[in-house]
C-alpha positions in Angstrom: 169.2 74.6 187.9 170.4 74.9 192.0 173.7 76.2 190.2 173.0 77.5 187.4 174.3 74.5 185.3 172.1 74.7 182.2 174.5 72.7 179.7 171.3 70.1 179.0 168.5 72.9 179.7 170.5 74.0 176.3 171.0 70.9 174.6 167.6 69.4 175.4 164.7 70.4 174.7 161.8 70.0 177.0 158.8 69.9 175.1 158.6 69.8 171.4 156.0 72.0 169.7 155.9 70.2 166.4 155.6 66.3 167.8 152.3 64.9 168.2 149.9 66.5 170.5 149.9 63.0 172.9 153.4 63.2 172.8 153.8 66.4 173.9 151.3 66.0 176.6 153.7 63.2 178.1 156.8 65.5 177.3 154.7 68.1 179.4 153.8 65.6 181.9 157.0 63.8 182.7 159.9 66.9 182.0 158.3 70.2 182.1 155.4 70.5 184.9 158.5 68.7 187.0 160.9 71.1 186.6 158.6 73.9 186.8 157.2 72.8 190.3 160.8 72.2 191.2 161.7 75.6 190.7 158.1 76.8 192.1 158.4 74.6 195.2 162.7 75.3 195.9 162.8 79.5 195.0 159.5 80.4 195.2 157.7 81.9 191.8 159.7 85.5 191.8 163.1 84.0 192.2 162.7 81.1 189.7 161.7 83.8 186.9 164.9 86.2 188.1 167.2 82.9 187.3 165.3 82.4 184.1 165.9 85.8 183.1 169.3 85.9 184.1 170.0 82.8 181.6 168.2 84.9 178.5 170.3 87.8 179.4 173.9 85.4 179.7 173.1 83.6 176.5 172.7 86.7 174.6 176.3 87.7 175.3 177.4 84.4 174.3 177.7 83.0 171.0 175.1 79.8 170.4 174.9 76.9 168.5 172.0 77.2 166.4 170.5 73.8 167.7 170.5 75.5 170.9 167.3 74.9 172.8 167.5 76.6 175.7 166.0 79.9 175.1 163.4 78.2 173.9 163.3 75.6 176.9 162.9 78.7 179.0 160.3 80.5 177.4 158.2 77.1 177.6 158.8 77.5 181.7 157.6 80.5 182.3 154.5 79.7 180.4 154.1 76.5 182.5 155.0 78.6 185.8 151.8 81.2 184.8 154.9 83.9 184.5 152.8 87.0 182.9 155.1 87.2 180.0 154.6 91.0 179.2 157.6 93.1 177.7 159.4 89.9 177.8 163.3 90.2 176.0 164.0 87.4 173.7 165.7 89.4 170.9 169.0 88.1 169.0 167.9 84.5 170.7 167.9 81.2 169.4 164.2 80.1 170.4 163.3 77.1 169.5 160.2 74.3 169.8 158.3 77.3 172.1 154.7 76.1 172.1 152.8 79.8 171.9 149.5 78.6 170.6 146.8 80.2 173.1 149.7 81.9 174.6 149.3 85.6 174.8 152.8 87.7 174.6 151.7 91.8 173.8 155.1 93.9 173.6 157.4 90.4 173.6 160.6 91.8 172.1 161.6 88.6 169.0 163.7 91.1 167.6 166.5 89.2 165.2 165.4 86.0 167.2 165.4 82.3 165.5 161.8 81.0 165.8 162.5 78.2 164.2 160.2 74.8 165.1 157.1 77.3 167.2 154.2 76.5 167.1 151.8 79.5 167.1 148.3 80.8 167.5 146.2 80.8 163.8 144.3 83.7 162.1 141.3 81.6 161.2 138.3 81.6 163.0 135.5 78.3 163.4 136.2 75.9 160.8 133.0 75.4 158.5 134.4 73.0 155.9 137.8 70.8 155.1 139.2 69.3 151.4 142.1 67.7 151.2 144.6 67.4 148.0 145.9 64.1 147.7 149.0 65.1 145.1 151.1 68.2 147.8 149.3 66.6 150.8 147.8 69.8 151.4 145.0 70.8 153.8 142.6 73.4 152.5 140.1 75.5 155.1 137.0 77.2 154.9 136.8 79.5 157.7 133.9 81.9 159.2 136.1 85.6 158.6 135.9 84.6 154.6 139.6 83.4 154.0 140.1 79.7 153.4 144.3 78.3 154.5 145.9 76.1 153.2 148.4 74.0 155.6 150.5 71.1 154.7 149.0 68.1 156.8 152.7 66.1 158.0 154.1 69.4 159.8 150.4 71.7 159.8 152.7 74.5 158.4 150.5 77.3 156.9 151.6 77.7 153.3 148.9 80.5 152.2 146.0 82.5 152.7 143.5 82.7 150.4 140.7 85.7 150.2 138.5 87.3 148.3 135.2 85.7 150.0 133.2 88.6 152.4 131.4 85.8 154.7 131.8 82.3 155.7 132.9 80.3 153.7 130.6 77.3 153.7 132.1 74.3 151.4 135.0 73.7 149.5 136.0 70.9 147.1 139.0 70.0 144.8 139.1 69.6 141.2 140.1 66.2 140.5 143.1 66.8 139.7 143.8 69.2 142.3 145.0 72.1 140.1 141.2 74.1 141.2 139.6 74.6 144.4 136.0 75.9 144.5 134.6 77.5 146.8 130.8 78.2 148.3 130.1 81.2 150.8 127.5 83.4 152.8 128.6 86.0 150.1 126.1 84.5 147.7 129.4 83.9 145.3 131.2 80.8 144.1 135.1 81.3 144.0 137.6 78.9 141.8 140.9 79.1 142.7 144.5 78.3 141.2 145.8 76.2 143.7 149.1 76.3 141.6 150.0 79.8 141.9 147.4 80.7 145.2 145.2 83.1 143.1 141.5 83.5 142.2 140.4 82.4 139.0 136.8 83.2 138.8 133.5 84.1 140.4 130.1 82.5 139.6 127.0 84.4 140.8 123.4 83.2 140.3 122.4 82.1 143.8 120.4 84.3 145.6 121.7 84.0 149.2 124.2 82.0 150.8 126.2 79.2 149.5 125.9 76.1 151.5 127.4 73.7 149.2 129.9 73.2 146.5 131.4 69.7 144.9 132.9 68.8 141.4 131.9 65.9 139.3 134.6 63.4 139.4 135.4 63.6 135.5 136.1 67.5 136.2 133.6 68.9 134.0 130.7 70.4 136.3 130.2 72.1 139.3 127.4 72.1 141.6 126.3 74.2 144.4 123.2 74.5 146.5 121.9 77.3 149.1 119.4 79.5 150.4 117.2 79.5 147.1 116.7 76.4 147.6 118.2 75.4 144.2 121.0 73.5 142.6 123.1 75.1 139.9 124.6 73.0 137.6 128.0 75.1 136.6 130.4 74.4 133.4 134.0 74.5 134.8 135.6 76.1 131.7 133.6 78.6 130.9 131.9 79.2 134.3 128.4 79.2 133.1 125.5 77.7 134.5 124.0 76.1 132.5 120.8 73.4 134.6 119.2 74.4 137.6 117.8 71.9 139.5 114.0 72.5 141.1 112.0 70.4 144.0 113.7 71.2 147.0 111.5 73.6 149.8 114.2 74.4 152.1 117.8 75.5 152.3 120.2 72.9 150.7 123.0 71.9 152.7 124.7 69.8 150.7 125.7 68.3 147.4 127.9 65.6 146.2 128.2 63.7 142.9 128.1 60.0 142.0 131.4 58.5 141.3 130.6 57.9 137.5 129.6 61.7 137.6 126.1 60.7 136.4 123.2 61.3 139.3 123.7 63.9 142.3 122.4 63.8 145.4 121.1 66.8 147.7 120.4 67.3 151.1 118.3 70.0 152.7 116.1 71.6 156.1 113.4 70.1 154.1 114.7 67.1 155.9 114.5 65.4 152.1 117.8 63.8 150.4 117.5 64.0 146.5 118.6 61.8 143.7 119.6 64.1 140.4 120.1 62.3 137.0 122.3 65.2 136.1 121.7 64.7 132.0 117.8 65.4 132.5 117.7 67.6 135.5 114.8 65.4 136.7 114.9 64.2 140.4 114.5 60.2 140.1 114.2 59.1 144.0 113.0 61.0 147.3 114.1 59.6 150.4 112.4 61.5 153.3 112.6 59.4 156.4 114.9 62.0 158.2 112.4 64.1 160.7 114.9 66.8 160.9 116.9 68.8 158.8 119.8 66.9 156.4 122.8 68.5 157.0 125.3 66.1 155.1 125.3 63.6 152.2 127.9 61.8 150.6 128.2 58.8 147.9 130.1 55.6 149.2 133.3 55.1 146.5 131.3 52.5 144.8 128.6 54.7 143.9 126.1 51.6 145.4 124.9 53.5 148.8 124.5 56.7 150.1 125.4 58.5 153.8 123.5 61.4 154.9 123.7 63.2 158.3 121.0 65.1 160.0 120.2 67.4 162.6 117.8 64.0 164.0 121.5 63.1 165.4 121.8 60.1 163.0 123.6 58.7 159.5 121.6 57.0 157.3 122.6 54.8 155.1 120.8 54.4 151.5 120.5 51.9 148.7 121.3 53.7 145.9 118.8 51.9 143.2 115.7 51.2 145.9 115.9 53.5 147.7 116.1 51.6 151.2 117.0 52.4 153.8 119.5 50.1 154.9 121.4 51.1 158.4 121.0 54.4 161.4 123.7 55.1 163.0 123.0 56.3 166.7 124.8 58.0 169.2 125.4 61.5 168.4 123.8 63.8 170.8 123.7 66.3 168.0 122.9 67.3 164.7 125.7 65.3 162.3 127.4 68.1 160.5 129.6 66.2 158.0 130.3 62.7 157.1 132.9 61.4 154.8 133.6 57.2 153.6 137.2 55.5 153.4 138.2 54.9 149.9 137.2 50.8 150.4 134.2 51.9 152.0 134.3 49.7 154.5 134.3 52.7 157.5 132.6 55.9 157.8 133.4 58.9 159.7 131.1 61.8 161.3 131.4 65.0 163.2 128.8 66.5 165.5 127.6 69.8 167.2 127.7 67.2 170.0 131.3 68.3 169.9 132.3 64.5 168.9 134.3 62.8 165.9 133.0 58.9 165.4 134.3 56.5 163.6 132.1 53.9 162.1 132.0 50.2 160.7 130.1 50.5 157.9 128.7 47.2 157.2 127.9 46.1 161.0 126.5 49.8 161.7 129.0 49.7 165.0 130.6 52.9 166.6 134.3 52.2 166.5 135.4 55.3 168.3 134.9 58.4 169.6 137.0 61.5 169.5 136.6 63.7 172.3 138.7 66.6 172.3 136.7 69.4 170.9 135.3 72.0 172.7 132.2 73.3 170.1 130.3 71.8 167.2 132.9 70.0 164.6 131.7 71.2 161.6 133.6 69.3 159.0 135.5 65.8 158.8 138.1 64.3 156.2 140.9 61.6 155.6 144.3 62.3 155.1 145.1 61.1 151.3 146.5 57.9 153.0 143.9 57.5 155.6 146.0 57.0 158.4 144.4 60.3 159.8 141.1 61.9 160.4 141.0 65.4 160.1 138.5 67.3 161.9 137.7 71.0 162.2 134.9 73.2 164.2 133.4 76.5 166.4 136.4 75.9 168.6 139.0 77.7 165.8 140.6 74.5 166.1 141.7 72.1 163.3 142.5 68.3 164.9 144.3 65.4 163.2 143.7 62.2 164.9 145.8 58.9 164.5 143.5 56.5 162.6 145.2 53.5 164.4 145.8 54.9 167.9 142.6 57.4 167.8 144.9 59.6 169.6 145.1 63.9 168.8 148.4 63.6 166.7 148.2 67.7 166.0 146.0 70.6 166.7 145.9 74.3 164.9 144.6 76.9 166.3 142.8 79.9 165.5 141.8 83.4 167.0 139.3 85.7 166.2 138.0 89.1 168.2 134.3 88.9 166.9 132.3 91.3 168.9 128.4 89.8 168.7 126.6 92.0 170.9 127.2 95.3 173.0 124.8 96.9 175.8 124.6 100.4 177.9 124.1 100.9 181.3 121.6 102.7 182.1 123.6 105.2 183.8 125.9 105.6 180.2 129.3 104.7 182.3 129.9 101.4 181.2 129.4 99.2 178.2 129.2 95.5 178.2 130.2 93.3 175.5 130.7 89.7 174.9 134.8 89.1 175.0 137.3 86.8 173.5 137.5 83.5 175.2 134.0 83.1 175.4 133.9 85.7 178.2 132.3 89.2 178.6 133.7 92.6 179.7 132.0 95.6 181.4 133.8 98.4 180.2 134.3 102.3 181.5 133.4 104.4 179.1 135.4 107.4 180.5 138.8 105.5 180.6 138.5 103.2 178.1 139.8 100.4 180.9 138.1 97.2 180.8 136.6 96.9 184.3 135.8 93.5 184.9 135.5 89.7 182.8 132.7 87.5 183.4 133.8 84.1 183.0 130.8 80.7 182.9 129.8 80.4 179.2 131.0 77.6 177.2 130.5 78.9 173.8 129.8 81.7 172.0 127.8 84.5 173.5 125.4 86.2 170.9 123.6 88.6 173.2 123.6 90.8 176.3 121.5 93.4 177.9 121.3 94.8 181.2 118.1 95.4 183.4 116.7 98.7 184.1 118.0 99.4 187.1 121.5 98.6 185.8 122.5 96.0 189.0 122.0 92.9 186.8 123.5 92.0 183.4 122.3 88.7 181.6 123.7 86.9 178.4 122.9 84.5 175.9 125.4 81.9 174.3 125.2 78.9 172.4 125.3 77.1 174.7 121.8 76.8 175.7 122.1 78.8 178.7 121.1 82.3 179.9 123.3 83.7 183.0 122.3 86.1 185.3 125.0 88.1 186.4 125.9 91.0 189.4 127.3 93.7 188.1 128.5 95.5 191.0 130.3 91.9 192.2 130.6 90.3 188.5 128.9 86.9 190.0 126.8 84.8 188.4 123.7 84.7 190.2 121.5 82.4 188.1 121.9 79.9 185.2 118.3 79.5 183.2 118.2 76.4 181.0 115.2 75.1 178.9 116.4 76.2 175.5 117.2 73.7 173.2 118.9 75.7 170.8 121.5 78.5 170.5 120.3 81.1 171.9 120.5 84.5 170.2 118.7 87.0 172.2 117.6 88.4 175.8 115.9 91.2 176.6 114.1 92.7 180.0 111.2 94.1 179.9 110.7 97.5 180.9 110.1 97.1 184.8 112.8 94.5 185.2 110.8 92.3 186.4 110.7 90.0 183.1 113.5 88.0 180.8 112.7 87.0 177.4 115.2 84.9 175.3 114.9 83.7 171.9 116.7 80.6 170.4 117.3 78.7 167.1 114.2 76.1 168.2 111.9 78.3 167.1 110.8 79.5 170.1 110.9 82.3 172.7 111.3 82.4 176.4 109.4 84.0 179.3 111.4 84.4 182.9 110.8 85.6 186.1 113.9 87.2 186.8 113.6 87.2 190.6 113.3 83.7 190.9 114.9 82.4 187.2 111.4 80.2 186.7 110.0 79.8 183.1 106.3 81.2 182.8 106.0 81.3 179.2 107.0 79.6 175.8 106.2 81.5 173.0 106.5 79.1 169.7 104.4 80.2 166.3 107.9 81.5 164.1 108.6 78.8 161.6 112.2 78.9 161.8 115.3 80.1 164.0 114.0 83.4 166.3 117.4 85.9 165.9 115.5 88.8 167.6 113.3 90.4 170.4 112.3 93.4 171.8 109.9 94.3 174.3 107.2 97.0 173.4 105.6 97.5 177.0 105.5 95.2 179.9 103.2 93.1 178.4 103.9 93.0 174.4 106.8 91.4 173.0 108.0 91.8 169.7 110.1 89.1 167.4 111.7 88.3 164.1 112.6 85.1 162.5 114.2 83.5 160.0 110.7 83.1 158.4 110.9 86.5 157.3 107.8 87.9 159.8 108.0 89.7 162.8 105.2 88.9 165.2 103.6 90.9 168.3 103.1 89.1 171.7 101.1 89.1 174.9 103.6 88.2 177.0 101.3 87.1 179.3 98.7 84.2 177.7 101.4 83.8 175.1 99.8 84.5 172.2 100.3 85.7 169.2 98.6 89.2 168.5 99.9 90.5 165.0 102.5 89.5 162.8 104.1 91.9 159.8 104.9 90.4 156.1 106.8 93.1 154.4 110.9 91.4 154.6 112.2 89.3 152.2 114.6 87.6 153.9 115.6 86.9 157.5 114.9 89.4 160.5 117.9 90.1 162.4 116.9 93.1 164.5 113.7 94.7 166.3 113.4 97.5 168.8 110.3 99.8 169.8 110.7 103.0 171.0 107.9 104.3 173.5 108.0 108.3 172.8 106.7 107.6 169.3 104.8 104.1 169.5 107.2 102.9 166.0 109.1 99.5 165.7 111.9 99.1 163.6 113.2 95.8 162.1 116.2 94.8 159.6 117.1 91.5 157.7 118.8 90.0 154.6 116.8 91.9 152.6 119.1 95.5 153.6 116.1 97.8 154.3 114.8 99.3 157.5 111.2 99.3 158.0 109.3 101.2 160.4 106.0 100.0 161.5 103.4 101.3 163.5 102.6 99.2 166.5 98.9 100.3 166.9 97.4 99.5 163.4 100.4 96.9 162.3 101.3 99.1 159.3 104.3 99.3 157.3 104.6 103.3 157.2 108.3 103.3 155.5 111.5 101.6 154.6 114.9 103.0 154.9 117.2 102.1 151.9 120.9 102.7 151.6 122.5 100.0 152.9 124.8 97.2 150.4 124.4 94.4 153.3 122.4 92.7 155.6 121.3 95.0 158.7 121.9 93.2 161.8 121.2 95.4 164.2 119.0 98.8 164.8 118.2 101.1 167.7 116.3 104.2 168.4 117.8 107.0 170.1 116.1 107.6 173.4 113.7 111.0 171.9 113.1 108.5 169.3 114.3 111.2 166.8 117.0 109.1 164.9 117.2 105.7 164.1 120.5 103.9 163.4 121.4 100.8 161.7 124.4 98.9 161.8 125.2 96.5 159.0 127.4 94.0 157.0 128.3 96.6 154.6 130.6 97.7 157.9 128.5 101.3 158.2 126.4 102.3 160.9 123.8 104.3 159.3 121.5 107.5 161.3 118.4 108.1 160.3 115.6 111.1 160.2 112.7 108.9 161.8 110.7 111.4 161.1 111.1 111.7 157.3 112.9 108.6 157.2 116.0 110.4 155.4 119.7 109.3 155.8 121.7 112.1 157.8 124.8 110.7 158.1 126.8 107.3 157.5 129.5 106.0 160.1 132.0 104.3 158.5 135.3 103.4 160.6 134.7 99.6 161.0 136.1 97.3 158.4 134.1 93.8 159.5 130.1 94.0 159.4 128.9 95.6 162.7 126.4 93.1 164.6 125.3 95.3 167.5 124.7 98.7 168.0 122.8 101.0 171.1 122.5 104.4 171.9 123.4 105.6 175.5 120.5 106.4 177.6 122.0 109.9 178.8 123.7 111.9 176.7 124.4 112.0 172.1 126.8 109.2 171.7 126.4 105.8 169.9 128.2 102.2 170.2 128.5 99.8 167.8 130.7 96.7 167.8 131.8 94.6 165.2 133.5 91.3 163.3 136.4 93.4 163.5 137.4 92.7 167.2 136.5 97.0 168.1 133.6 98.7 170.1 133.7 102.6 168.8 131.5 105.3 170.7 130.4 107.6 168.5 129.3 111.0 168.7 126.5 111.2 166.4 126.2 114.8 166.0 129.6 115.5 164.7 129.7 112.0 163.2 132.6 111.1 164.6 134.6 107.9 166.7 135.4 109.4 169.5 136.7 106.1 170.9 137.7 102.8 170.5 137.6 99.9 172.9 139.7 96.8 172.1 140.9 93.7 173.7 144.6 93.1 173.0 145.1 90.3 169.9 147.3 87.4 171.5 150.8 89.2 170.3 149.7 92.7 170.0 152.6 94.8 170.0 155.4 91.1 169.7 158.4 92.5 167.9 159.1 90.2 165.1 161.8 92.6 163.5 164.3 90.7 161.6 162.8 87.4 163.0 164.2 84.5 161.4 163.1 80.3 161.0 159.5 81.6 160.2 157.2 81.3 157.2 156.2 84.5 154.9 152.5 83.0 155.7 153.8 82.5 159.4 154.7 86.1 159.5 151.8 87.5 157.9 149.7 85.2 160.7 151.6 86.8 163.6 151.3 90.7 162.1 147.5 90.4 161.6 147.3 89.2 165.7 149.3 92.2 166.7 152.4 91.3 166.6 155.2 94.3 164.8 158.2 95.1 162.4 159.6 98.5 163.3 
């Protein structure tokens, strides 16, 4: 490199994108970190980039051997040297084994470039359920933005997309021979798909709410599937028609899976119950209920003689199949046990955690044989490769992992990407916006310029809600991470880290005087803080199930909604529960009061408004219109409209007044989860699934902007790119990148 000599830097290649993750690691480790702090610590960071350029521009004069790694050898330097890779020219290039997953290139010129062996960044989003098909040796996804991909597992090469599915797409499972996927999802639909051709077959609807489970009786000739109705439908493949359901059940099933001689099913639920079906009668024949928290998993062992379930108690139990005994716990999870799957022999078992851990387990002597730590969220979903020499592993990171069964080392890792948008506040003095970001971050935002202002980095998972106080110095946020952080806004420090909940928490709000936190979380219960000092006062805890929304009413009421489909009134300050309002069916995903008329206004599952009035606890009206869930609503500060933003992707305003709909907002194309009015002047924000914040102006009924972070290759010329995928491409247009 001291002369320029760069014979090996082009017949060489550095790093390898497609070899085994460890390997790569010691490829980075022992070639490239070396060489880049050579060049760092000999010409200093500006003059080692100027050489590097100088080699892309020399080599594209110059014919090159298509096995040509330098290019490619480059591009992986300036990554490792922190080179901001902006407007980058690697057109007419050979580039090969560039590792671009997590690497962000907007306006990259590819033009007529070989990208032949790059590994890149992923549509999908968290990872929510796994199947593998033993015949192709294909991977098949379920994913939270409603598409499920299929990858092959040796190389992790995406093959194709499949969508059709509006929500998350819960469970997946194989026909047994592999020519039929089914799928389960939040949509309330099940999907079977033509894993021959990559098409949808057919849709079966009958569940009311989402789709939790899915699996396929070994001999091919039923499916089953489980949700929020808390039933099992028994579904006839050919002809898609349901023909059993299944009663007993008094919470949400979470999973289903079928006995190997197709006979009996098993069920597990929040009811914390695992069931025994004898699928000829419909009758339930054995109750096992020693689990004291919710079952999140259950699978038959391949003899059909014992059955595994996971639970939210951070255990697996295993079952005797004809008495019902329970015969081994596992311990050691930290965490609820999401998914669980056996060997073929039986002999080992293998669980994934929200404790962000893979185990391995020895079945008969109950020992932990390993853990796998490289997760950074929940793992939501475990599987063996069709030869078992790999787990496979997938979670709320938007990762998928393949580990080495033998060497319990990361062999491969996809990524994903998605630009969800969860919550979005005003500051008081209608100048800036704050939203949760990508990366688990958050961005204050100028309203005039459209320029993100600052990013708040701390959180280690996803952050669900923000708010800033009334006097507009602090911002706090909520993430699932447990934690509540306190931020300055003026300095974008975090001043304060609150811990106590035990479960994700969803939302914050100050009271009206500042002086005041609340926070509610998936544990049922809500928060009181004293901001100026970050001590708990108060823990609110009558809601029977997860708490998604608050809302103060005065400095001394609080309002909340639940998952238990009431809202309830607070005293903030004995804690007590004063009133609580029955009229949803479903979940309650919003609340907000609004002091100039003395009304609160919630929204849930069940896609209606309702207006209440505070004083005598009355339902005076419900708003109908919308074809979705309503996640969010807000008053405008006169309290003359109300708007509501929902999964149908509208924002909706209403008349409060005489409760009519005057106009219907309808640029997004993902459901909008958050929308707020600004305090000073007619404009709106929402935010949405769809990575955008639009400010609206709600008297013309028009976006007047849009605020967006840029996607990891937005703008990345791809024209006439060669050595990729059709799927590959498709991937890399939807994060930005271009073909002009």
């Amino acid at each position: 490199m001291n002369e320029e000599n760069i014979k090996l830097l082009r017949s060489h290649a550095l790093i390898k994108a497609q070899a085994k993750d460890y390997i790569r690691s010691s490829q980075t480790y022992f070639l490239l970190a070396p060489l880049a702090e050579y060049l760092h610590m000999n010409f200093g960071l500006g003059e080692s980039e100027k050489r590097l350029k100088r080699l892309l521009a020399l080599w594209r004069t110059v014919p090159i051997h298509s096995m040509s790694y330098g290019a490619g050898n480059v591009l992986n330097l300036l990554i490792q040297l922190g080179v901001p890779l902006h407007g980058y020219d690697f057109s007419h290039l050979v580039v090969r084994q560039a590792y671009l997953q997590g690497v962000k290139l907007p306006d990259v010129d590819f033009s007529h470039s070989d990208l032949s062996m790059c590994a890149f960044t992923g549509t999908f989003s968290n990872i929510l359920s796994l199947a593998v098909e033993p015949i192709q040796k294909q991977l098949a996804v379920g994913t939270a933005n409603g598409k499920i991909e299929v990858w092959t597992i040796s190389e992790g090469t995406p093959l194709f997309t499949l969508m059709g599915h509006t929500d998350w797409v819960r469970s997946i499972a194989y026909s047994p021979d592999s020519s039929v996927l089914v799928s389960g999802s939040d949509d309330e639909t099940i999907r079977l798909w033509d894993m021959k051709a990559g098409r949808w077959l057919k849709t079966l609807s009958g569940h009311k709410g989402k789709v939790y489970a899915v699996a396929v009786s070994p001999d091919g000739s039923i499916i089953a599937s489980g949700g929020d109705d808390q039933l099992i439908h028994l579904w006839d493949v050919v002809t898609g028609q349901c023909f059993k359901t299944l009663t007993g059940h008094s919470g949400r099933l979470r999973s289903v899976a079928f006995s190997p001689d197709s006979r009996t099913l098993v069920s597990g639920g929040e009811d914390r119950s695992v069931f025994l079906w004898d699928i000829n009668t419909g009758q339930c024949s054995t109750t096992l209920r020693e689990h004291p928290d919710p079952v999140y998993s259950v699978v038959f062992s391949p003899d059909g003689h014992t059955i595994a379930s996971g639970s939210g108690d951070q255990t697996v139990r295993l079952w005797h199949v004809s008495t019902g005994r329970c015969l081994k716990i596992l311990a050691g999870h930290t965490g609820s046990v999401s998914s669980i799957a056996f060997t073929s022999d039986g002999n080992m078992l293998v669980s994934g955690s929200a404790d962000q851990t893979v185990r391995l387990w020895d079945v008969s002597s109950g020992e932990c044989l390993a853990i796998l730590q490289e997760h950074r969220n929940r793992v939501r979903a475990v599987a063996f490769s069709p030869d078992e020499m790999i787990i496979i592993s997938g979670g709320d990171d938007e990762t998928v992992r393949l580990w080495d069964m033998s060497s319990r080392q990361c062999l491969k890792t996809l990524s994903g990407h998605s630009s969800w948008i969860y919550s979005v506040a005003f500051g008081p003095d209608g100048c800036t916006v704050a939203s949760n970001g990508e990366d688990l971050t958050l961005n204050l935002w100028d309203v005039s310029s459209g320029q993100c202002l600052k990013t708040l980095r701390g959180h280690s998972s996803w952050i669900y809600s923000v708010a800033f106080s009334p006097d507009g110095k602090l911002l706090a946020s909520g993430s699932a991470d447990l934690h509540i952080r306190i931020w300055d806004v003026s300095s974008g420090y975090c001043l304060r880290v609150l811990s106590g909940h035990t479960g994700r928490v969803r939302s914050i709000a100050f009271s009206p005087d500042g002086k005041l936190l609340a926070s509610s979380c998936d544990h049922r219960c809500i928060r009181i803080w004293d901001v100026s000092t970050g001590l708990g006062l108060q823990v609110l805890q009558e809601h029977d199930d997860r708490v998604r929304a608050i809302a103060f009413v005065d400095n001394e009421t609080l309002a909340s909604g639940s998952d238990d489909q009431v809202v309830r009134l607070w005293d903030v300050g004995s804690g007590q529960c004063i009133s609580v309002f029955r009229e949803h069916i479903g979940r309650v995903w919003s609340v907000t009061f609004n002091p100039v008329n003395g009304l609160l206004a919630s929204g849930g599952d069940d896609q209606l408004v309702y207006l209440w009035d505070v004083s005598s606890g009355q339902c005076i009206g419900t708003m109908r219109g919308h074809t979705g869930r309503i996640y969010s609503v807000a008053f405008s500060p006169d309290g003359h409209i109300l708007a509501s933003g929902s999964e149908d992707h509208t924002v909706r305003l209403w008349q409060t007044s005489t409760q009519e709909c005057i106009s219907i907002l309808e640029e997004h194309v993902n459901r909008i989860r958050s929308i707020v009015f600004n305090p000073v002047d007619e404009t709106l924000v929402s935010d949405s699934h769809d990575g955008t914040i639009k400010i609206w102006n709600m008297h013309i009924s028009t976006c007047i902007q849009t605020l967006r972070n840029d996607r990891p290759y937005e703008r990345m010329n791809i024209t006439g790119a060669t050595g990729i995928t059709e799927a590959q491409r498709t991937m890399l247009l939807a994060l930005g990148a271009v073909e002009l």
